[in-house]
C-alpha positions in Angstrom: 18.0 4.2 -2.0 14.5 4.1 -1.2 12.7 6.6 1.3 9.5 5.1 3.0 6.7 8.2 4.4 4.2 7.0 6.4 1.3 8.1 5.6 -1.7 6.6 6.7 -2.1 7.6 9.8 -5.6 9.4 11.3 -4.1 12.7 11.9 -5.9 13.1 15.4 -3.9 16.2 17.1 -4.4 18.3 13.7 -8.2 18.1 13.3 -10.7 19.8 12.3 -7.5 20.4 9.5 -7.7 16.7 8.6 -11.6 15.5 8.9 -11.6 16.2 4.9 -8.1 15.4 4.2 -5.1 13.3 5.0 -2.8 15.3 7.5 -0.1 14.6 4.4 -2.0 17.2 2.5 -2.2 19.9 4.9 -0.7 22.6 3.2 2.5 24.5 4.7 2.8 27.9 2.3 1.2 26.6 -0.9 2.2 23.2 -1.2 1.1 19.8 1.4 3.6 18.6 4.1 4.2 15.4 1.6 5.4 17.9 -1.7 7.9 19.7 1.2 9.1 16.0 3.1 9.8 14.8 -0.8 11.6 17.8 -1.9 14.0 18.0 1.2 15.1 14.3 0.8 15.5 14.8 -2.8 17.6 18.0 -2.0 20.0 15.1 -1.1 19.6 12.8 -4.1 16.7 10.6 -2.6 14.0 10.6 -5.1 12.5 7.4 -5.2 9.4 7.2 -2.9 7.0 4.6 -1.1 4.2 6.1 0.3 2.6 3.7 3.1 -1.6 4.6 2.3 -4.5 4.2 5.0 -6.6 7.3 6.1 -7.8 8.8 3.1 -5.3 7.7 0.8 -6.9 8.4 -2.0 -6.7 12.0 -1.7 -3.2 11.5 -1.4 -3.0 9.1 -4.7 -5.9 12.4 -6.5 -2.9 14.9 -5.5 -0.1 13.7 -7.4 -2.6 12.3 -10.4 -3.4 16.1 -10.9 -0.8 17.8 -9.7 0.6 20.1 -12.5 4.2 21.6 -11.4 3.6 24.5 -13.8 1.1 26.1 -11.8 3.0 27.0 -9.1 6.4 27.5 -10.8 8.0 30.0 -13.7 8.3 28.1 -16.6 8.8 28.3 -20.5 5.9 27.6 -23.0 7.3 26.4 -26.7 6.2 25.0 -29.7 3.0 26.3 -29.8 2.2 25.2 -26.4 3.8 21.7 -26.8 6.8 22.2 -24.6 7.1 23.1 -20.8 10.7 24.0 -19.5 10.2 24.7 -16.2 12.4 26.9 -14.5 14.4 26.2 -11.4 13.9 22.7 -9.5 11.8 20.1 -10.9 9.9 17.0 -9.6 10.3 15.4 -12.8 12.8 12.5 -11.5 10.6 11.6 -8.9 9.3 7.9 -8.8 6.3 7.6 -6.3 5.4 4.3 -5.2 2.0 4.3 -3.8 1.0 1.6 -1.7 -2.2 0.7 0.3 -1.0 -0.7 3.7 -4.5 -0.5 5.7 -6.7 1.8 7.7 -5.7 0.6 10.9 -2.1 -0.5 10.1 0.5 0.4 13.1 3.8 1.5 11.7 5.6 -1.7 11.9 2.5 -3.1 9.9 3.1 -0.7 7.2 6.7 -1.1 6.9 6.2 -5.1 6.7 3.6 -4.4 4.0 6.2 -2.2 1.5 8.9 -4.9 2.2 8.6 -6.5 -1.4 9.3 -2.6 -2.8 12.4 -2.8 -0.8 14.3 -5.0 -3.1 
């Protein structure tokens, strides 16, 4: 099964936190609201994403492109560098559909606009 996030939205009741970026990224602890949303559904198996883009999307789409798990986890270095084990949970499973669904989308609007990811 599929989980849809929304998250395009303008993030109005949490600025100044989100005039530079998307209120997705706002970090709880070390890691952005998104990271903690993904890792409690895939708690439960769920660990195939669509993420609905508008506001600033493409900080959203920069995150996962250079995010590197190893940096904020204990993990095992092999080979002469070549291998990462990383230690406890992993995000490795995850497949992350990213999706641009419009700056000024409503909700319903970005739903129709994933439909074709449904299937």
């Amino acid at each position: 099964m599929k989980v849809v996030l929304f998250c395009g939205g303008l993030g109005m009741r949490l600025y100044p936190s989100t005039k530079n970026i998307p209120k997705p990224l706002v970090n709880v602890g070390e890691k952005p609201l998104i990271w903690h949303l993904m890792k409690y559904y895939s708690n439960f198996g769920y660990k195939d994403f669509i993420l609905c883009l508008g506001y600033k999307g493409e900080e959203i789409k920069r995150y996962f492109l250079d995010y590197n798990e190893c940096l904020l986890s204990d993990f095992v270095l092999s080979n002469g560098g070549r291998n990462r084990t990383l230690i406890g949970d992993s995000e490795d499973d995850w497949s992350i559909t990213f999706a641009e669904t419009g700056i000024n989308s409503n909700i319903g609007q970005r739903l129709k606009n994933v439909e074709k990811y449904l299937q």
